[in-house]
C-alpha positions as CSV (number, residue, x, y, z in Angstrom):
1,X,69.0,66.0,93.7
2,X,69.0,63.7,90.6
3,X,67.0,64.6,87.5
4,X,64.2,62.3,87.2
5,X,64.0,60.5,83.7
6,X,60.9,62.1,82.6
7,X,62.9,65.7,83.1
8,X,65.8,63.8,81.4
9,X,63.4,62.5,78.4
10,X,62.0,66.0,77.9
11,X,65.1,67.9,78.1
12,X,66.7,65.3,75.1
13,X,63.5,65.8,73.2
14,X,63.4,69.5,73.4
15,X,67.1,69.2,72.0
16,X,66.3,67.1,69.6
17,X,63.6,69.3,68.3
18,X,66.1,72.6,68.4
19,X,68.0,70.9,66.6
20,X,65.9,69.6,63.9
21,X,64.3,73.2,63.5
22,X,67.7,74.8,63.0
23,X,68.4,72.3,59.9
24,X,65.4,72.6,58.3
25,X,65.8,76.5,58.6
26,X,69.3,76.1,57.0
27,X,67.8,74.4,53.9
28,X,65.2,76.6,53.6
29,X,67.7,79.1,53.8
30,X,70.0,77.3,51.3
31,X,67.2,76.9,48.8
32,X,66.3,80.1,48.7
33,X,69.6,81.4,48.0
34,X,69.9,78.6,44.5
35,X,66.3,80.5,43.4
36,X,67.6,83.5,43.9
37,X,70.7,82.6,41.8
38,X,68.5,81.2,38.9
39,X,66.5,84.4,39.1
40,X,69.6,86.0,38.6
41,X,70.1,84.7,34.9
42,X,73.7,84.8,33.6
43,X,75.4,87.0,36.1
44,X,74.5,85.0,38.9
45,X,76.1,82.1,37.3
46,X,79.5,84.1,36.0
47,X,82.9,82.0,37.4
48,X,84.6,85.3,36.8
49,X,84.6,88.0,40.2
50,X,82.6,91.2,39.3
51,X,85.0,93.5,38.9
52,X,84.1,97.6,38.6
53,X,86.1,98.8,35.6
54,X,89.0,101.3,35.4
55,X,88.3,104.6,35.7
56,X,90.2,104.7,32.0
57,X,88.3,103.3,30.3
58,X,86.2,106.4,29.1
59,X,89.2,107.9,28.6
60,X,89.1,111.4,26.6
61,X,85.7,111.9,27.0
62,X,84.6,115.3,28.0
63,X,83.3,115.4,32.1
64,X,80.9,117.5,32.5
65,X,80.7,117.3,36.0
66,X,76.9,117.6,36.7
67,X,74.2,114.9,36.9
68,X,72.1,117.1,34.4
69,X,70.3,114.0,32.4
70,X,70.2,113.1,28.7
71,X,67.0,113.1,27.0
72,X,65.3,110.0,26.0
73,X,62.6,110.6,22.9
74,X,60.0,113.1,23.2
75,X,58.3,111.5,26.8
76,X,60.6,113.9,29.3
77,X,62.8,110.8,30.2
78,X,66.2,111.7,30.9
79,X,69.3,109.6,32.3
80,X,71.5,110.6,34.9
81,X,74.9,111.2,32.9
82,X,76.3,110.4,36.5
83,X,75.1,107.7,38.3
84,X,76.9,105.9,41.3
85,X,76.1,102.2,41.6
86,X,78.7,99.6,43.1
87,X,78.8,96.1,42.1
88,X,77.4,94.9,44.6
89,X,74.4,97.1,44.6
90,X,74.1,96.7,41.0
91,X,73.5,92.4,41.4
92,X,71.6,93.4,44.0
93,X,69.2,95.2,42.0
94,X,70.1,92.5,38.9
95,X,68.6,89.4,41.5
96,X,65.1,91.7,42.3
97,X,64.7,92.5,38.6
98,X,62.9,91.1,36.0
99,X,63.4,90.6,32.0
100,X,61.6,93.1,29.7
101,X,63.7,92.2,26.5
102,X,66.5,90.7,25.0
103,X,67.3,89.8,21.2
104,X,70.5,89.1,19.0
105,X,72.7,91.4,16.9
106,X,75.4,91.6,15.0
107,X,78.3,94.7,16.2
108,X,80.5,95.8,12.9
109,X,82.6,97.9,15.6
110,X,84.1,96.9,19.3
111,X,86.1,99.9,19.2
112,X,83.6,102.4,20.2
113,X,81.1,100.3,22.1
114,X,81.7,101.6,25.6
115,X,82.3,105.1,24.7
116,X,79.1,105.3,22.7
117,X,77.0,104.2,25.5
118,X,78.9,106.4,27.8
119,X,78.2,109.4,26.1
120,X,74.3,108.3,26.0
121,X,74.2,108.0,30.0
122,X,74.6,104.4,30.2
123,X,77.0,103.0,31.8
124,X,79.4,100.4,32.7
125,X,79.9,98.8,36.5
126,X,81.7,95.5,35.4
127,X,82.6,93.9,32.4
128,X,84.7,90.3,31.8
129,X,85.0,87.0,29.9
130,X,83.2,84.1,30.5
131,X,81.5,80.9,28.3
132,X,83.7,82.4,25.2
133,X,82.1,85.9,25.6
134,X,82.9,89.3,26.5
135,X,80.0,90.5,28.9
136,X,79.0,93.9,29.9
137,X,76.8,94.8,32.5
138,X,75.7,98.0,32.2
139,X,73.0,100.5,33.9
140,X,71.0,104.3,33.1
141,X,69.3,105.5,35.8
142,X,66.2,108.1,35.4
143,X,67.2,111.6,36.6
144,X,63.5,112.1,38.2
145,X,63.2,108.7,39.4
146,X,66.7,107.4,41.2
147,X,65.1,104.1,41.8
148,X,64.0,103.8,38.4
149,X,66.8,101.9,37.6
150,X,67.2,99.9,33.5
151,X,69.8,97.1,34.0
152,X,71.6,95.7,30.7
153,X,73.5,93.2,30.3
154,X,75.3,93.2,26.7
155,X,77.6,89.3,25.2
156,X,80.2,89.8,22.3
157,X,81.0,86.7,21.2
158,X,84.8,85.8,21.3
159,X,86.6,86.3,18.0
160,X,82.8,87.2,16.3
161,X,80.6,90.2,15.8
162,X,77.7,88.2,16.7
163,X,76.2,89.8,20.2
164,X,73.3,89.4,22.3
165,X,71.6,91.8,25.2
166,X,68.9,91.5,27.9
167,X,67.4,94.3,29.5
168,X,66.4,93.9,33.2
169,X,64.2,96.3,35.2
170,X,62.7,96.3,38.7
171,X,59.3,94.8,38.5
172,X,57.5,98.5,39.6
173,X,59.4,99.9,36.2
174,X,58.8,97.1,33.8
175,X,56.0,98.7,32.2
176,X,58.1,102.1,31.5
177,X,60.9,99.9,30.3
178,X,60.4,99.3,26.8
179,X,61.3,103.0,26.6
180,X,64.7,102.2,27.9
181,X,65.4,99.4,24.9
182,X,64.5,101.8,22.5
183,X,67.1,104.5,23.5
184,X,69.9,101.7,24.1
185,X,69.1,100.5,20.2
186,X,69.6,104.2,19.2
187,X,72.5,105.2,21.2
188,X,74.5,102.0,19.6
189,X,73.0,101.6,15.8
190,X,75.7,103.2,14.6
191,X,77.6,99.5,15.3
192,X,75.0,97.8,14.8
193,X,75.1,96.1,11.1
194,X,71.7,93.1,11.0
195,X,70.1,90.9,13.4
196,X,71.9,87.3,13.9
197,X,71.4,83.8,15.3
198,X,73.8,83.4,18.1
């Protein structure tokens, strides 16, 4: 039999409705994903892919092959001296986390940047060049706590000593974070020379 126009009426409304449900869910959708991006600060934002570095890099320096930790200061924190965190777990974890510090300083040495903060536990998943920088993004993770994980990401300006870092921590560690800055600042003051305006 034919479909009487109210059927007709109803069935293009209903469509119609769908339809209008399914965009509004898209832009919700794409909205969300440009907070999460601005969340993300700098990495987000890099036009460079993230790219794990070579397993030369540390080069020469001694594998102990154990996760035994590094202490951190006289509170018991120690840093898994091997953690395993891909890229894309790492800006995973960099989009949920939030700022505990950042500040400017001034790097006398490049040489020995990476291998210093090796040797203290923390450690590189993907470095590259972008905006006329050289950025790091780096990671230590607590031995007792996995999930306790301090995110770092370190600029060198191009041709300059002048460098800046921000330290990154998920929100339930934040508090326990300023613990983290401390041992990054001594693992590398032996490159540091003063504090600068980038």
């Amino acid at each position: 039999g034919a479909v009487s126009l109210p059927s007709a009426a109803l069935g293009f409304a209903l469509g119609v409705l769908f339809t209008l449900l399914a965009l509004l869910a898209w832009i919700a959708y794409i909205a969300w994903r440009q907070r999460q991006q601005e969340q993300g600060g700098d990495m987000a934002s890099l036009d460079i892919p993230l790219r794990p570095l070579s397993s030369t890099l540390f080069e020469g320096l001694e594998d102990t092959g154990t996760a035994t930790g590094l202490a951190a200061f006289g509170d018991g924190v120690h840093y898994n001296e091997e953690p395993s965190i891909s890229p894309a777990r790492y800006q995973e974890l960099w989009a949920e986390a939030v700022l505990v510090d950042e500040d400017e300083l001034s790097l006398h040495s490049l040489d020995e940047l990476e291998s210093t903060l090796c040797e203290h536990g923390i450690h590189c998943v993907a470095a590259g060049t972008a905006d006329q920088h050289q950025k790091y993004y780096l990671y230590a993770q607590e031995l007792e706590r996995p999930s306790a994980v301090m995110l770092l990401e370190l600029r060198v300006r191009e041709g300059s000593s002048a460098a800046a870092y921000a330290v990154r921590a998920p929100p339930r560690f934040a508090p326990d974070a300023r613990t983290f800055v401390e041992y990054f600042l001594t693992a590398i003051s032996p490159l540091i020379t003063h504090s600068v305006d980038l």
